[in-house]
C-alpha positions in Angstrom: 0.0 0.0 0.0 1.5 3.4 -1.1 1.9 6.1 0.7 -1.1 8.2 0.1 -3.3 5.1 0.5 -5.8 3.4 2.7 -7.2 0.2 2.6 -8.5 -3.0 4.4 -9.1 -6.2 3.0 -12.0 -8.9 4.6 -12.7 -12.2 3.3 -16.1 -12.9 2.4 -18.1 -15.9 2.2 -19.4 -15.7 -1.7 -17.6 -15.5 -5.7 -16.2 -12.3 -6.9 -18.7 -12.6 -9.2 -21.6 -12.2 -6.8 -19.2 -9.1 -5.7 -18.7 -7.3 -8.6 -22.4 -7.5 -9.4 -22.6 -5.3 -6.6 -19.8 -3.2 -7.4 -20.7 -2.6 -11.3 -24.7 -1.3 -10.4 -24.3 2.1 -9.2 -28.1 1.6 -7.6 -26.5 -0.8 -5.3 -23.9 1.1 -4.0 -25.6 3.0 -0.9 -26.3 -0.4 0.7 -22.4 -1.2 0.7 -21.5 2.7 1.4 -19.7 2.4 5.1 -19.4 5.9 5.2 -22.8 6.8 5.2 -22.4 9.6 2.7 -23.7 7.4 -0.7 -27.2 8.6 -1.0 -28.4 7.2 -4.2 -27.3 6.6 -7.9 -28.7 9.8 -9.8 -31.2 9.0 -12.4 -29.8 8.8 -16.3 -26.5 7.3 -15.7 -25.4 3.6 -16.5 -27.2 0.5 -14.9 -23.7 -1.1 -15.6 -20.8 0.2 -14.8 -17.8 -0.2 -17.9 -14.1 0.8 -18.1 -14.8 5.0 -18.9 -18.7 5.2 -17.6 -19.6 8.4 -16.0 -21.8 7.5 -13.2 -23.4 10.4 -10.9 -24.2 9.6 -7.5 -26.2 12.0 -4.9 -24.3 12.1 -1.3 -24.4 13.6 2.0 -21.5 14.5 4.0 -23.1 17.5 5.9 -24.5 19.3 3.5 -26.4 17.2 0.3 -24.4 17.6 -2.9 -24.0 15.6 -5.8 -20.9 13.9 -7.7 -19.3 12.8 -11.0 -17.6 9.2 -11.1 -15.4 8.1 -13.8 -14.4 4.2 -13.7 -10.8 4.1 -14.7 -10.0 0.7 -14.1 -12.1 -2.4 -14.9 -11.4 -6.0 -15.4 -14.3 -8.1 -15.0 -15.0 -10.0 -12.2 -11.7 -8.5 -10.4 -10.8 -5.1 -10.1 -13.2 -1.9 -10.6 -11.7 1.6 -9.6 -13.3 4.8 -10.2 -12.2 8.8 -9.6 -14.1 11.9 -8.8 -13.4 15.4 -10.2 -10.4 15.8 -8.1 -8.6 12.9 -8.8 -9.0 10.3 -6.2 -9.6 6.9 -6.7 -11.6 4.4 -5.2 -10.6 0.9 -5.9 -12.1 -2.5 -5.2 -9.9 -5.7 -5.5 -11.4 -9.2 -5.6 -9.2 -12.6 -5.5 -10.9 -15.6 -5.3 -9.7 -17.9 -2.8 -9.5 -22.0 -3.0 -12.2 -22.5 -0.9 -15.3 -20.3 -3.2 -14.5 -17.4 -0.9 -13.5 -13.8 -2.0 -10.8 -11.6 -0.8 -11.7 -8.0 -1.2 -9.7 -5.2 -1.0 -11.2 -1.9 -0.8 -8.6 1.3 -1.0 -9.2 5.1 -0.6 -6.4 6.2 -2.8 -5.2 9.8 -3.3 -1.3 9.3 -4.5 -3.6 10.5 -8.0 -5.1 13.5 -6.7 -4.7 17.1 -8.3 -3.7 18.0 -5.0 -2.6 14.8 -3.0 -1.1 17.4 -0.1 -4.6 18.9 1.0 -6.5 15.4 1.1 -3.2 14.0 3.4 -3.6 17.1 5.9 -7.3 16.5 6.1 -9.2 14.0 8.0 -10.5 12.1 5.0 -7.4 9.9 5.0 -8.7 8.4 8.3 -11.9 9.0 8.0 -12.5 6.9 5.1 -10.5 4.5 6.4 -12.8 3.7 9.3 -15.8 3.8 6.4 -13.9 1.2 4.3 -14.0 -1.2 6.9 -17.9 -0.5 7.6 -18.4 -1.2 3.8 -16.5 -4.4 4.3 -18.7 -5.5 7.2 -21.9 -4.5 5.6 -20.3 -6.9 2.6 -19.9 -9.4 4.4 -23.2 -9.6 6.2 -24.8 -9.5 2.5 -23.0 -13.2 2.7 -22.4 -14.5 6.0 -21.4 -18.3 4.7 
């Protein structure tokens, strides 16, 4: 993990494929959101997301606002990663395991940020942090094995 990173990884009782089902609906993401701040997929975006899709999503941290997603890495089934307007990625990592399960690796990572400085003196390093492992454990209670 770099530098201006932060991830955990959980091991879940289900197929990446199941995962990434998850992962590539935008509609589904507020029931994995940790954070809290994942409102709802705004209406006229993809149903499925794709290597380059623009996906908006409606959030609340404080006040309500709404964002801009581009996915800018996608391989099916393992690996979907997408950035807001200032840079930032969020990534999602699945390894299948010898037993069925899944690995999953969630990462808040800024090293791509227009400004990677501001987001390390703020609290969103940690902050997110703490949300990526709620999003895990709302994961894994999706498939408790």
């Amino acid at each position: 993990m770099g530098q201006r990173q932060v991830s955990s990884t959980r091991t879940i009782a289900t197929t990446p494929e199941k995962i990434f089902e998850l992962l590539a609906d935008p509609a589904k993401h507020p029931l994995l959101d940790g954070s809290g701040s994942v409102l709802a997929a705004q209406n006229g975006g993809p149903e499925r997301l794709s290597l380059g899709a623009k996906f908006g999503m409606d959030m609340k941290m404080g006040p309500s606002y709404k964002i801009l997603n581009t996915v800018v890495e996608f391989e099916e089934g393992r690996l979907i990663a997408w950035r807001h307007f200032n840079g930032h990625r969020w990534r999602w990592a699945l390894t299948l395991l010898d037993d069925g399960r899944t690995q999953v690796t969630e990462t808040f990572d800024w090293s791509t940020a227009r400004v990677p400085l501001l987001i390390s003196l703020s609290p969103f390093p940690k902050r997110n942090k703490v949300g990526i492992e709620k999003s895990l454990a709302r994961l894994a209670e999706m498939f408790p094995g």
